[in-house]
C-alpha positions in Angstrom: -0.1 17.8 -1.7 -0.5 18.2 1.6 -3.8 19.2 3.6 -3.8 22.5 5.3 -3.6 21.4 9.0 -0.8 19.0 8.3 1.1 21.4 5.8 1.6 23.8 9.3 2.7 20.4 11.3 5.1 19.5 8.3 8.4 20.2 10.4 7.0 18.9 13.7 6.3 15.6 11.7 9.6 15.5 9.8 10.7 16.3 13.5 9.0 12.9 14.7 10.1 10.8 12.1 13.4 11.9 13.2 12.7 10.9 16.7 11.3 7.5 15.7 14.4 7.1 13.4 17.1 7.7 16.5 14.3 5.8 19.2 15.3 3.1 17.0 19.1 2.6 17.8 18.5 2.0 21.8 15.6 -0.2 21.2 17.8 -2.4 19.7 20.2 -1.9 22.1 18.3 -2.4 25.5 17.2 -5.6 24.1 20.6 -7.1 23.8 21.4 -6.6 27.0 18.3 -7.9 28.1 18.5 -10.9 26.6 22.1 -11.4 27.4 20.9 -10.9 31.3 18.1 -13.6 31.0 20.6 -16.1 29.0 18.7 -15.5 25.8 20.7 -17.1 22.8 20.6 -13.5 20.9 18.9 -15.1 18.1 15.9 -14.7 20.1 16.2 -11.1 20.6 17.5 -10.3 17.0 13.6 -11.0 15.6 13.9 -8.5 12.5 15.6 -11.3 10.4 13.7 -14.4 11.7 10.6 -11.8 10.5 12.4 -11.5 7.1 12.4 -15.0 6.7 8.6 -15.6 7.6 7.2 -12.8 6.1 9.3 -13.6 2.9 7.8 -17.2 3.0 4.1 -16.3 3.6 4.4 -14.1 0.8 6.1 -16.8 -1.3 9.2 -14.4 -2.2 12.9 -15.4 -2.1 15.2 -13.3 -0.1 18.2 -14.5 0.1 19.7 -15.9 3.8 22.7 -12.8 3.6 20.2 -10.2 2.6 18.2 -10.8 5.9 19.8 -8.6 8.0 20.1 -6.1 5.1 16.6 -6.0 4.7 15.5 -6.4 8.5 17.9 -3.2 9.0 15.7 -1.5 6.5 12.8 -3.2 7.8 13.8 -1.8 11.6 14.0 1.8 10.8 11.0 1.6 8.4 9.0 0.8 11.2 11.1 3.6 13.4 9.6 6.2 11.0 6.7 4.9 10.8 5.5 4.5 14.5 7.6 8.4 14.8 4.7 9.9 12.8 1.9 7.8 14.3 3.5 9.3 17.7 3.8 12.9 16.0 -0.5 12.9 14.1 -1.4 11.6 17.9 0.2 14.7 19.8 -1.3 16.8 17.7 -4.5 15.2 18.1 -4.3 14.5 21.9 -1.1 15.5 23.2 -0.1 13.7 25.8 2.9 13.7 28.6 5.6 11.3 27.5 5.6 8.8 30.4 1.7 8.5 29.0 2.1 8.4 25.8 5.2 6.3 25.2 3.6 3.5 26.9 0.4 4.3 25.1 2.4 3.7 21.9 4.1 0.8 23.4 1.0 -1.2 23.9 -0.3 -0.6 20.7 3.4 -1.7 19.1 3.4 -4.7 21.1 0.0 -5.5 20.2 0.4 -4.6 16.5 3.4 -7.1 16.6 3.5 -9.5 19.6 -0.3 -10.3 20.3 -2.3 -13.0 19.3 -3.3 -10.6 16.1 0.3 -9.6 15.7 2.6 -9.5 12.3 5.3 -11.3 14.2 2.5 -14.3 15.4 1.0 -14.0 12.8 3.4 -14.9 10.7 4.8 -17.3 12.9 7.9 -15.3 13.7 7.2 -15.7 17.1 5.0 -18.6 19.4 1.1 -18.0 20.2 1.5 -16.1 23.2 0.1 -18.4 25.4 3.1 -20.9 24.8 5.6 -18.3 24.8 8.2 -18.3 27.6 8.2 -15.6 29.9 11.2 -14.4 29.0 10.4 -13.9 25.4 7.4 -11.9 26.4 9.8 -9.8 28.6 12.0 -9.1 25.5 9.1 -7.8 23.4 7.2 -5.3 25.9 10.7 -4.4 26.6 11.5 -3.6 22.6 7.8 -2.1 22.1 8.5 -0.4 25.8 12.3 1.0 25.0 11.4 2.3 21.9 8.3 4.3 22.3 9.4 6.0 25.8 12.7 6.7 24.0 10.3 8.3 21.1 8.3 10.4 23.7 10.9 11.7 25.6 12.6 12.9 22.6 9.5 14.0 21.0 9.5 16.1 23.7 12.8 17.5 23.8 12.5 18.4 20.1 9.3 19.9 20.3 10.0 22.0 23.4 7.1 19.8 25.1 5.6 20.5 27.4 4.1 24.0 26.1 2.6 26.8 28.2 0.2 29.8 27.4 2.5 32.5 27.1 2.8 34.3 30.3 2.8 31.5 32.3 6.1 29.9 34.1 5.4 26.4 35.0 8.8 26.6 37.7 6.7 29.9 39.3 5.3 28.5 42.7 3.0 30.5 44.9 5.0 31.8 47.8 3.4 32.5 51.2 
């Protein structure tokens, strides 16, 4: 059941699941151009199944080599949804402008993934960060980055952010 507060936020949340769900699609995107700009063999960009793989192996579980990208798909947009209502319970707690918060949320993605006390290093998806290449880095602020200003802005959009007190036109200008 849900709490009182959240049951009123209950379509803005579905709302930023949503976001977080479609955010998802030109994360992906962004990043394979990116890596095909730098001459990354895509491999490098495509981390979900290399994640599979290691995650599946320090949990001792078989997943078969097809079922990787099956499972990193599902993987992708669990995540999407995921981060889409951390997004959502944060701008009702402290809302935020998006070119704040999506790099907010961006920071604490990359470090929740990429950072020395990351899933993805952790795991050993991905090199300690101090013998990473550059470029690598680049590709994963660039996935945390892409996604979670793509989740602000349309946050925003769907939520008819920013709000005003009623009354108040935020085009009016004082004229003199």
């Amino acid at each position: 059941m849900w709490p009182h507060r959240l049951q009123r936020g209950k379509p803005a949340i579905i709302r930023g699941i949503g976001a977080g769900l479609v955010a998802g699609i030109p994360q992906v995107v962004v990043t394979q151009v990116e890596a095909l700009l730098l001459s990354v063999p895509r491999s490098r960009a495509d981390i979900g199944p290399r994640f599979v793989y290691r995650a599946s192996q320090y949990v001792d579980a078989e997943v078969p080599t097809a079922a990787h990208w099956l499972v990193a798909g599902a993987f992708h947009f669990g995540y999407a949804a995921f981060w889409g209502l951390i997004y959502t319970l944060l701008q009702r707690w402290r809302p935020a402008q998006p070119h704040v918060g999506g790099p907010l949320l961006g920071a604490l993605i990359y470090a929740a993934a990429f950072s020395p006390w990351g899933a993805a290093t952790h795991t050993g998806t991905e090199q300690p960060v101090e013998r990473r290449h550059t470029h690598e880095t680049l590709l994963h602020w660039t996935a945390a980055l892409s996604y979670s200003l793509s989740l602000a802005y349309l946050f925003a959009r769907v939520e008819r952010w920013p709000r005003t007190e009623p009354g108040l036109d935020p085009r009016a200008t004082a004229r003199g």
